[in-house]
N, CA, C and O atoms as a Tinker XYZ file with bonds, in Angstrom:
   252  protein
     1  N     49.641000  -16.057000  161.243000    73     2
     2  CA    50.640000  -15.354000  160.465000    64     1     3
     3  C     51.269000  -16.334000  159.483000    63     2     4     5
     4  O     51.852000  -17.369000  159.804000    81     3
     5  N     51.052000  -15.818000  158.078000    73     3     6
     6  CA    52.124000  -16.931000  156.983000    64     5     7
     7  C     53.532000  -16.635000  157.152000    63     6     8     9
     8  O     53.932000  -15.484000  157.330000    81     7
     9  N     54.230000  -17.559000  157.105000    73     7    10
    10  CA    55.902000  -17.201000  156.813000    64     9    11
    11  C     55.999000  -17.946000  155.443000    63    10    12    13
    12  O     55.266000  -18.781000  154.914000    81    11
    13  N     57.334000  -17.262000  155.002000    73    11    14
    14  CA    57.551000  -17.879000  153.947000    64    13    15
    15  C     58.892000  -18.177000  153.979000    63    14    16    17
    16  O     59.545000  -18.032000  155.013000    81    15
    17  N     59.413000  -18.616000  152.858000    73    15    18
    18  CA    60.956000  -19.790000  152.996000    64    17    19
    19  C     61.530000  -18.879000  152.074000    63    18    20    21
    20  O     61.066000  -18.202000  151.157000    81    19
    21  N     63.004000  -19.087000  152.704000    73    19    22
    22  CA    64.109000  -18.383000  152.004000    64    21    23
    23  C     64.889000  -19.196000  152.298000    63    22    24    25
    24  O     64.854000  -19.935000  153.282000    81    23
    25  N     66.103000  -19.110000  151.020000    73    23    26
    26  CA    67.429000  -19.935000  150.787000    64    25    27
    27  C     67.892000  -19.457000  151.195000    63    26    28    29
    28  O     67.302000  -18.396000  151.396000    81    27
    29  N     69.145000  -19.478000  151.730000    73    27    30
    30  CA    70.782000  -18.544000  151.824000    64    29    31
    31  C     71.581000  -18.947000  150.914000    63    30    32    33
    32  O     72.752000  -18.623000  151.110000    81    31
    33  N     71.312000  -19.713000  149.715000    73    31    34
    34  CA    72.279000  -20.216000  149.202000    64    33    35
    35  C     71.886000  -19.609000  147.713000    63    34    36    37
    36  O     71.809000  -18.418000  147.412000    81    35
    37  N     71.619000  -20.964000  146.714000    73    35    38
    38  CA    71.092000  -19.958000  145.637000    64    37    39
    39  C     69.750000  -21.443000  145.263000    63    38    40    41
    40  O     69.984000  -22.639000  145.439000    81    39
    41  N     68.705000  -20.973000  144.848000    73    39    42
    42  CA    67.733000  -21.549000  143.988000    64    41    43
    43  C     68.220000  -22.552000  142.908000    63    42    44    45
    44  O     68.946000  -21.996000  142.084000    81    43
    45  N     68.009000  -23.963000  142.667000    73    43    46
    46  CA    68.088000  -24.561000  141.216000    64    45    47
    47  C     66.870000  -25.534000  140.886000    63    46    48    49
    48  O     66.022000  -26.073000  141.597000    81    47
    49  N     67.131000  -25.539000  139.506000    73    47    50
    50  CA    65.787000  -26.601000  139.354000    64    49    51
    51  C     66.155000  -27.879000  138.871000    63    50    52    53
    52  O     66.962000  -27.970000  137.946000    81    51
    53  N     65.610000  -28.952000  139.442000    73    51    54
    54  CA    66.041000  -30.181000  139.444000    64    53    55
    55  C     66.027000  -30.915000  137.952000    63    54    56    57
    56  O     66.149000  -30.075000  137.060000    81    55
    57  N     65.917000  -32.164000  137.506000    73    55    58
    58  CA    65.658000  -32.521000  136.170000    64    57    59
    59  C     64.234000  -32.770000  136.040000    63    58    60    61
    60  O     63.760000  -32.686000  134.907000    81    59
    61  N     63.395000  -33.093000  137.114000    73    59    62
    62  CA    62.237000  -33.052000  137.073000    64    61    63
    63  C     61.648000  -31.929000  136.751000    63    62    64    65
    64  O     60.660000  -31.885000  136.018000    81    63
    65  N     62.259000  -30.821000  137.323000    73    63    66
    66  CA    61.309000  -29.564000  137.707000    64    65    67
    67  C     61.418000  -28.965000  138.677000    63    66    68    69
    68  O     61.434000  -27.741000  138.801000    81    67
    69  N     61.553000  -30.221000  139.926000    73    67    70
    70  CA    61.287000  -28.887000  141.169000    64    69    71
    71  C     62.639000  -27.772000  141.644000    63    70    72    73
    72  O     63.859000  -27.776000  141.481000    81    71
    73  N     61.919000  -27.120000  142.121000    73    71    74
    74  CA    63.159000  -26.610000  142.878000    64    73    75
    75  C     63.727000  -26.644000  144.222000    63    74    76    77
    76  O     63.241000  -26.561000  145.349000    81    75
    77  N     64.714000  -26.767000  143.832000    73    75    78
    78  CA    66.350000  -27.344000  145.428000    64    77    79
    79  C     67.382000  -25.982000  145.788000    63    78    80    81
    80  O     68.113000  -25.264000  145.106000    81    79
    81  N     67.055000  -26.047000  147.075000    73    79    82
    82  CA    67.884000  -24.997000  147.690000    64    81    83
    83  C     69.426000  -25.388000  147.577000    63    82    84    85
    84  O     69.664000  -26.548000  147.914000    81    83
    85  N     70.577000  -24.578000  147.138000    73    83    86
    86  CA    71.490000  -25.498000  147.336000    64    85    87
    87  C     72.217000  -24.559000  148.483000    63    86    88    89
    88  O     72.974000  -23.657000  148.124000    81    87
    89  N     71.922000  -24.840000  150.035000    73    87    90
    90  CA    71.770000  -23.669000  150.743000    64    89    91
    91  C     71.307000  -24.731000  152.043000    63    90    92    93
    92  O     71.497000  -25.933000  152.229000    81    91
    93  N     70.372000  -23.302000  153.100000    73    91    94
    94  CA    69.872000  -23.824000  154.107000    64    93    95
    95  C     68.642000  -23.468000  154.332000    63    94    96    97
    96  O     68.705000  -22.408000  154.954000    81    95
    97  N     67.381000  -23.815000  154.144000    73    95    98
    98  CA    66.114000  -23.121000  154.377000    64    97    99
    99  C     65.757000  -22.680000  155.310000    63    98   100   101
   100  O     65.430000  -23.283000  156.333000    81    99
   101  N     65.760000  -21.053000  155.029000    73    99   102
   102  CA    64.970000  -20.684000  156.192000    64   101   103
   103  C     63.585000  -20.344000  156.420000    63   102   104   105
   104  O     63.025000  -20.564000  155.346000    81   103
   105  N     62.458000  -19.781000  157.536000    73   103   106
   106  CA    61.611000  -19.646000  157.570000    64   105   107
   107  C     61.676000  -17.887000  157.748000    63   106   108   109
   108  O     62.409000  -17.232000  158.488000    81   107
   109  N     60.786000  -17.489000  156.929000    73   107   110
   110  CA    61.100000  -15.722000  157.837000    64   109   111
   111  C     59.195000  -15.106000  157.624000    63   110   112   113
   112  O     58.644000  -15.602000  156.641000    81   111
   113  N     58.764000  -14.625000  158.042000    73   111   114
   114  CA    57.229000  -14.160000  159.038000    64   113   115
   115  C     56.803000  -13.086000  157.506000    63   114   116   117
   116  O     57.443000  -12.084000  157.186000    81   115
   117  N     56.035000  -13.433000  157.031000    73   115   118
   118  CA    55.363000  -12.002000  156.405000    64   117   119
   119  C     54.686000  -11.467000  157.236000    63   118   120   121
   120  O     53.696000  -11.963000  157.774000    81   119
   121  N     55.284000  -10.074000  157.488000    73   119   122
   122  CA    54.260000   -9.229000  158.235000    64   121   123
   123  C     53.314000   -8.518000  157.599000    63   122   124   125
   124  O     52.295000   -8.215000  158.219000    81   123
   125  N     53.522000   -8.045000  155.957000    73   123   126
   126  CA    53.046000   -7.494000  154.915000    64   125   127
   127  C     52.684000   -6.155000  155.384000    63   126   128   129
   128  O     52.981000   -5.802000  156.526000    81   127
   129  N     52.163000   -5.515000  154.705000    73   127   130
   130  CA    52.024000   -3.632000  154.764000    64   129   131
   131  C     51.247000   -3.449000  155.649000    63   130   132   133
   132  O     50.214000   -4.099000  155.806000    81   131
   133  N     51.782000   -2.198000  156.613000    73   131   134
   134  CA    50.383000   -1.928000  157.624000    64   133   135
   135  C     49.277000   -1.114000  157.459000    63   134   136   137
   136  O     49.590000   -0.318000  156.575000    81   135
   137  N     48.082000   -0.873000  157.860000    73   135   138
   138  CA    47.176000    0.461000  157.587000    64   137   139
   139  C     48.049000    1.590000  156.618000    63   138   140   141
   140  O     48.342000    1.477000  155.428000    81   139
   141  N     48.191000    2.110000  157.055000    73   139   142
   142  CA    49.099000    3.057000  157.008000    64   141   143
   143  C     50.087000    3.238000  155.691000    63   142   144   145
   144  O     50.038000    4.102000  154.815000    81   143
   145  N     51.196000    1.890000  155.886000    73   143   146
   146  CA    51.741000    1.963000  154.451000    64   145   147
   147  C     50.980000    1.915000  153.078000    63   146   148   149
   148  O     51.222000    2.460000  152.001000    81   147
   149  N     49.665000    0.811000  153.618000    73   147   150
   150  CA    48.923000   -0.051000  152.342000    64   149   151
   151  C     48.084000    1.883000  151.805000    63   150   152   153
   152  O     47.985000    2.017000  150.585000    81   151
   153  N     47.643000    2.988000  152.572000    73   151   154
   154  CA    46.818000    4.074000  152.258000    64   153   155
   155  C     48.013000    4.635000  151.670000    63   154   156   157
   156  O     47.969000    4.683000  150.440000    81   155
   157  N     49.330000    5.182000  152.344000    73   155   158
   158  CA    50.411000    5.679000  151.631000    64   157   159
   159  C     50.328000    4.990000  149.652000    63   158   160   161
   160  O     49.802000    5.665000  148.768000    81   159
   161  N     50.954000    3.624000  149.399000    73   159   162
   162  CA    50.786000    3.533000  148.497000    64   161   163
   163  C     49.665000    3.353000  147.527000    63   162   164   165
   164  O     49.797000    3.370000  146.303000    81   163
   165  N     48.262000    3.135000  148.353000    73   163   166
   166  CA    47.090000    3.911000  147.404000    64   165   167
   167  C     47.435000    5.090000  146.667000    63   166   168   169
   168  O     47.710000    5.309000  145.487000    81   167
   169  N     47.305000    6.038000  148.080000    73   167   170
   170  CA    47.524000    7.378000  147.869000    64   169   171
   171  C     48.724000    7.542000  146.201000    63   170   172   173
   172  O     48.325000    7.676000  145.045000    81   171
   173  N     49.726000    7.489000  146.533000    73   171   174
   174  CA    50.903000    7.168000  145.491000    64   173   175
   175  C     50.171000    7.194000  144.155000    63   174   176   177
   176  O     49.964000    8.057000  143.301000    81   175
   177  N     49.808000    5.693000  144.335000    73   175   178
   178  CA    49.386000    5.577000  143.156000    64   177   179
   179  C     48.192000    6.082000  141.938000    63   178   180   181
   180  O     47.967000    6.130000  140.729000    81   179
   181  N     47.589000    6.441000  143.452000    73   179   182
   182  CA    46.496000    7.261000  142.373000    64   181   183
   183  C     47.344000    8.475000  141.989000    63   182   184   185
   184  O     47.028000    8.886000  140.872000    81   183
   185  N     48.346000    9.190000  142.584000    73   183   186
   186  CA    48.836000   10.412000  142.662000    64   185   187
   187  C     49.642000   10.391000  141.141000    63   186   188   189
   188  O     49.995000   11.374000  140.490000    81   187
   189  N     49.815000    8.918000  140.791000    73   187   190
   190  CA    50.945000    8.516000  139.386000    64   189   191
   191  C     50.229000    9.138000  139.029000    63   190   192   193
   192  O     50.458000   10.314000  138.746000    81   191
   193  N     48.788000    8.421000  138.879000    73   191   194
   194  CA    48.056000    8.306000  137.675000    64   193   195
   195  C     46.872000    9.483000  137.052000    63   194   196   197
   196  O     46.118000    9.533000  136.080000    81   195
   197  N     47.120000   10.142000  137.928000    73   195   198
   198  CA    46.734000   11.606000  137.937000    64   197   199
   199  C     47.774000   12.182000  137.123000    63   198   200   201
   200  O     47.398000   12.676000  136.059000    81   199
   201  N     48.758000   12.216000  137.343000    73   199   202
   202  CA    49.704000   12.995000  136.867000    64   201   203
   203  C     50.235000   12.578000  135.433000    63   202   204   205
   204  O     50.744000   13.391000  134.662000    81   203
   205  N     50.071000   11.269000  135.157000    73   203   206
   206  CA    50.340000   11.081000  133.753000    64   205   207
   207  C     49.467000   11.027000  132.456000    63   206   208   209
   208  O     49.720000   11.022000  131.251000    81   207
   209  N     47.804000   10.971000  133.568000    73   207   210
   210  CA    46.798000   11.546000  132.874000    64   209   211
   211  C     46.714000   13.016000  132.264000    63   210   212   213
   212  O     46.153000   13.426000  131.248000    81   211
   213  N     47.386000   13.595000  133.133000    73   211   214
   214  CA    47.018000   15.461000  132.960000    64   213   215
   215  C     48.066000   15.366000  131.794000    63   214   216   217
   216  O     47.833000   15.722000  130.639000    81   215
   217  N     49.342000   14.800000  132.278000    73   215   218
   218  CA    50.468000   15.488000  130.810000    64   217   219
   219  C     49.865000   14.490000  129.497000    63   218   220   221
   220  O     49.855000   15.051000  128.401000    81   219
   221  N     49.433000   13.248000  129.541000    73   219   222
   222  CA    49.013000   13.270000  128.775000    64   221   223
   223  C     47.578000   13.932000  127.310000    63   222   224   225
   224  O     47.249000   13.947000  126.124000    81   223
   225  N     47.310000   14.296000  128.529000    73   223   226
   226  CA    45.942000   15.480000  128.385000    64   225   227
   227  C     46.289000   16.535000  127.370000    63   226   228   229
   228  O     45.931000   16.824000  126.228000    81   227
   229  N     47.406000   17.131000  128.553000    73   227   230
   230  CA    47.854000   18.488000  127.842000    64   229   231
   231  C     48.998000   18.029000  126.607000    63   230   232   233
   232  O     49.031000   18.805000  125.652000    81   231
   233  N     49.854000   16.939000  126.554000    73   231   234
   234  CA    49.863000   16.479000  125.125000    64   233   235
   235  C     48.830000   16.894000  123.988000    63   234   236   237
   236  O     49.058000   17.696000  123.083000    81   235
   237  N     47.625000   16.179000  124.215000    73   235   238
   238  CA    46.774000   16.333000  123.178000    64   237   239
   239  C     46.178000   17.610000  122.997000    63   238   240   241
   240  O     45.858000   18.051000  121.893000    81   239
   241  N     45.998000   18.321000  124.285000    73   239   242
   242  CA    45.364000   19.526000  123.811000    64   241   243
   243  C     46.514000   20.621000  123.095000    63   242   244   245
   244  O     46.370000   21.247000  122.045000    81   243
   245  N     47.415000   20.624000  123.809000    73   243   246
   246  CA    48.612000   21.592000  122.798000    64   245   247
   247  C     48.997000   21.376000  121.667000    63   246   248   249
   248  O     49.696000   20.376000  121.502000    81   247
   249  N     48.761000   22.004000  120.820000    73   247   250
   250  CA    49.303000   21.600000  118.989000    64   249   251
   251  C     50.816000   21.490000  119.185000    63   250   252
   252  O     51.546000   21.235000  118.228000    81   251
């Protein structure tokens, strides 16, 4: 499992470049999307893009 790092404080960037928590780092678990959610927002999205296909459609076909 990856975790990834979070501040509690706020993000800055140094004079070099990097960036400094000015805060306390924490560690917190990506669990990321399950079966389930990841088909939900398929689903979704094809569902946009259906739908902005058709009105765009019927845009063009209606004078």
């Amino acid at each position: 499992m990856r975790k990834l790092i979070a501040c509690d404080g706020t993000w800055q960037q140094s004079a070099e470049g990097y960036l400094l928590c000015a805060g306390t780092l924490q560690t917190v678990p990506d669990e990321g999307l399950s079966t389930d959610e990841a088909l939900q927002l398929s689903d979704w999205a094809l569902a946009m893009f259906v739908g902005v296909f058709c009105v765009i459609a019927l845009k063009k076909a209606l004078p």
